[in-house]
C-alpha positions in Angstrom: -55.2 7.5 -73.1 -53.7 4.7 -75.3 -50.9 4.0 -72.2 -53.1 4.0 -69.4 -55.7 1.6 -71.6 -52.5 -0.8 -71.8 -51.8 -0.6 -68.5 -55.4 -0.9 -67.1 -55.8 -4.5 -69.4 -52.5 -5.7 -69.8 -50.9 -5.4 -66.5 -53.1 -3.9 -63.3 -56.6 -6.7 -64.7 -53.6 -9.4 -65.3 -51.2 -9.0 -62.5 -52.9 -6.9 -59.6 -52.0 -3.3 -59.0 -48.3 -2.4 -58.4 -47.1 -0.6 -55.5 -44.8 1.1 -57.4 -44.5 2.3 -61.1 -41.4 3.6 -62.7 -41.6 5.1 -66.0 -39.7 7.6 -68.0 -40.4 11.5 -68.2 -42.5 10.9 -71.5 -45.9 13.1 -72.0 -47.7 9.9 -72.5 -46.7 9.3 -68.3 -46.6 12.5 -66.8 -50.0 14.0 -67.8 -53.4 14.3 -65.5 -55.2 11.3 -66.9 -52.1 9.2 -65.5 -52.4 11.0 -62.6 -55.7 10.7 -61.5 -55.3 6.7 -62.3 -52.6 6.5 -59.9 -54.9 8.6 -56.7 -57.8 6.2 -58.1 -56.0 2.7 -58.2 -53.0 3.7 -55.2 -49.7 3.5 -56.2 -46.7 5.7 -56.6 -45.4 6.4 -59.6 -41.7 7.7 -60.0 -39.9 8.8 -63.3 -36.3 8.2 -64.5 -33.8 11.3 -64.7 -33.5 12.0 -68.4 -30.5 11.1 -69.9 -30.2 8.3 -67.4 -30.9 5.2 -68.7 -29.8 3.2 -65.8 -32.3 4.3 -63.7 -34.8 1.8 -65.4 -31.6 -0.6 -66.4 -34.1 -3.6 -66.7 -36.3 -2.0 -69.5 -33.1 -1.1 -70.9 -31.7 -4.4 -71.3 -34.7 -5.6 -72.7 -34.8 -3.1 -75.3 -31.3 -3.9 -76.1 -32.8 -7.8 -76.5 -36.1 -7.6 -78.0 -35.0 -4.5 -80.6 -32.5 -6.6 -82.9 -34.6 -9.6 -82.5 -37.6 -7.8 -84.2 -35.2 -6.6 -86.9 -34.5 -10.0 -87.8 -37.9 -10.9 -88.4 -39.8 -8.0 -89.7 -39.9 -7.7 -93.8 -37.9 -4.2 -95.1 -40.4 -3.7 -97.5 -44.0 -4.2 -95.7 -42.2 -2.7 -92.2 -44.6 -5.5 -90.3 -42.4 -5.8 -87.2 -45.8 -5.3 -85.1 -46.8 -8.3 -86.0 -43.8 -10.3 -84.3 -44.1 -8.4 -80.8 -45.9 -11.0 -79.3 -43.6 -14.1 -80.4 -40.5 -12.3 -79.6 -41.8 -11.4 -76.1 -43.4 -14.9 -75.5 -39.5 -16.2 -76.6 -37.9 -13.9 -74.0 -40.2 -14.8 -71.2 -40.1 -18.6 -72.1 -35.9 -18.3 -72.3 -33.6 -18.8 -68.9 -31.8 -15.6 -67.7 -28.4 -15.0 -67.0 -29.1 -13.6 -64.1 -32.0 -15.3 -62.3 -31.0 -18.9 -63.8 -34.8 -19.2 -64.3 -37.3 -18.0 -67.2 -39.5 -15.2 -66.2 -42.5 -17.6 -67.1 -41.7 -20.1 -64.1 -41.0 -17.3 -61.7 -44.8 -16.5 -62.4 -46.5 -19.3 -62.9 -44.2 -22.0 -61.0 -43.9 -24.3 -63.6 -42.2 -24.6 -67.3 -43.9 -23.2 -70.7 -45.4 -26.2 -73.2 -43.5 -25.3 -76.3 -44.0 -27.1 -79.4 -40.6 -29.3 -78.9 -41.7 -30.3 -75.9 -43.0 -34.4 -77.4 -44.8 -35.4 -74.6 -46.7 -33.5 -72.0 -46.0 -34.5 -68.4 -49.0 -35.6 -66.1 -49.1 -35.6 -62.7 -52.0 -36.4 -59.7 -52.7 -35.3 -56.1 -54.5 -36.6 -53.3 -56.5 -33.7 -52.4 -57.7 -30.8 -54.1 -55.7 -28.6 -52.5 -52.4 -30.5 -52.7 -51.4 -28.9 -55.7 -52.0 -25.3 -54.8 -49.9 -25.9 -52.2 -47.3 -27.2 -53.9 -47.3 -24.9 -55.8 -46.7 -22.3 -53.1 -43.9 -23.8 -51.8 -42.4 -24.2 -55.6 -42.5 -20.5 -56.0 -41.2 -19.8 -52.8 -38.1 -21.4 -53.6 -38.1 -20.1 -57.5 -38.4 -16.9 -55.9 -35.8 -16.7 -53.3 -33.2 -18.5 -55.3 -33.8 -15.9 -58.1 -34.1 -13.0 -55.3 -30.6 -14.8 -54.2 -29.0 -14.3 -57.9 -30.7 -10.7 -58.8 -28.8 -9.6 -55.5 -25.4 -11.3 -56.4 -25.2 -10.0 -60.0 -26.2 -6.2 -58.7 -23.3 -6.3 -56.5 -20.9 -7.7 -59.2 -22.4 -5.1 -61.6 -21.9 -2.3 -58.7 -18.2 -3.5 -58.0 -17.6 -2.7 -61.2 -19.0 0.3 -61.9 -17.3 1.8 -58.6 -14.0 0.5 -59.3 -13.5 3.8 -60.9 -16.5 6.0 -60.4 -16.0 8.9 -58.6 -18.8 9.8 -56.3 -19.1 13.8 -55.3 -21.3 15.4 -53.3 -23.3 18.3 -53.2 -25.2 20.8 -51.1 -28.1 23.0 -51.4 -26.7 26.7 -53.0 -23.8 24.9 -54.5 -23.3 26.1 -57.8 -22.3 23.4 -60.8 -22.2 23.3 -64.6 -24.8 19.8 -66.4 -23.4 18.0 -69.0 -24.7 19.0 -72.6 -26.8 15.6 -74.3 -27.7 15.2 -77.7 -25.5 16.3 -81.0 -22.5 18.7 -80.6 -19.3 19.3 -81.9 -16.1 17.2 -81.1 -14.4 19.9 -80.0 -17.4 21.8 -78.0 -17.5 21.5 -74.4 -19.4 18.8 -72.9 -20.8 21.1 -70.2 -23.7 23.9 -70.2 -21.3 26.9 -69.7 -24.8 28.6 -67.5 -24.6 28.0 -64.3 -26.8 25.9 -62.1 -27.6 26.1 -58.4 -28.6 23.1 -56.3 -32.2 23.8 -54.6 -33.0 19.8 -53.6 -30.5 16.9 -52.7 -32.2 13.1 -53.4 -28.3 11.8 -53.5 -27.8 10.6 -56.6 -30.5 13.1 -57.8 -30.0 16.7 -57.3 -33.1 19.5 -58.3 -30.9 22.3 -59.9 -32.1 25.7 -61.3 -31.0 28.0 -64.1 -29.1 30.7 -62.8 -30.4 32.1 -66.2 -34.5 31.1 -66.9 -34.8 30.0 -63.5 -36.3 26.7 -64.6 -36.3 23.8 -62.1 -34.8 20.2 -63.4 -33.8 16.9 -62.4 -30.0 15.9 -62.9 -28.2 12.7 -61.9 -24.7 13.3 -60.3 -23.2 11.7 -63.0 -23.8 14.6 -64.8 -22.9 17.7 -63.0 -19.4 19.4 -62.0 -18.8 21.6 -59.6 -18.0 25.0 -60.0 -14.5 25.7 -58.5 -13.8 29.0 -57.3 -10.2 29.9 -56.6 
């Protein structure tokens, strides 16, 4: 209830309604109350494999941003990072990116943040009423593809470079394949589910396996499964 609240306030009255949400496989996003929000409002929503993380890369990266930023701010003994959440996030959207070369505030509202070290604010006039909204337009409209332009760049240098030496198998449905074992485990235990699993769906780079054992259905990325090689 507390997600979908956030969601309903902070984003869908905000922004508009997306026309596609990706979350992880948490309870607090795949339950019927999420659900029924999602028939109600009309979007699709689509989960992250577990054990993925670069599925949802972005959130990721953020994490890997805001997280140390809080820790430098928040007290040790009163634990009040909650109370830096907003600052931190209003720092991030205020900052330029790498990537896009632009702050994710001017890709919004076509124009820069008024911070406090800004001395003087600018002023500026137009004939007509609607001179400015169209200016505006046109200013996010070239924000937008010159950050589109950069977004697109950077995956492919990012791709490059994860292919350079990825190797990239492929399966079928009834092959049978051993997933890779997360979470703690000894150094010298294998890093593969000795049970077998057989392939029942192919969404390359997802795959739907079952358990040869339980029969239970899950989601795995190809990253993590190897084939079962019968002499």
């Amino acid at each position: 209830e507390t997600t979908a609240q956030a969601l309903f306030n902070e984003y869908f009255c905000k922004y508009g309604v997306p026309a596609v949400l990706l979350s992880d496989q948490g309870s607090h996003f795949r339950n019927q109350l999420m659900e029924n929000i999602k028939h109600l409002l009309g979007y699709n929503h689509i989960y992250s494999t577990p054990y993925h993380p670069q599925t949802n890369g972005i959130v990721e990266r953020f994490n890997a941003t805001f997280t140390p930023q809080i820790a430098k701010l928040q007290d040790t003994q009163d634990n009040n990072w909650d109370e830096y959440l907003q600052a931190v996030v209003f720092a991030y959207n205020t900052g330029i990116h790498k990537t896009t070369k632009y702050s994710p505030y001017e890709l919004v509202y076509g124009r820069l943040s008024r911070l406090p070290i800004n001395i003087r604010p600018s002023y500026f006039s137009f004939a007509k009423p609607n001179d400015y909204f169209e200016q505006l337009k046109r200013t996010l409209r070239i924000y937008h593809q010159a950050a589109r332009y950069h977004i697109i760049l950077q995956q492919q240098c990012n791709k490059n470079m994860y292919d350079r030496n990825r190797l990239n198998p492929q399966y079928k449905i009834g092959d049978k394949v051993l997933t890779r074992i997360h979470g703690n485990r000894g150094k010298l235990d294998s890093k593969f589910s000795p049970i077998p699993k057989v392939i029942t769906q192919v969404y390359h780079p997802i795959y739907e396996v079952r358990d040869e054992e339980n029969h239970v259905y899950s989601q795995v990325h190809v990253a993590d499964l190897r084939p079962i090689l019968i002499a």
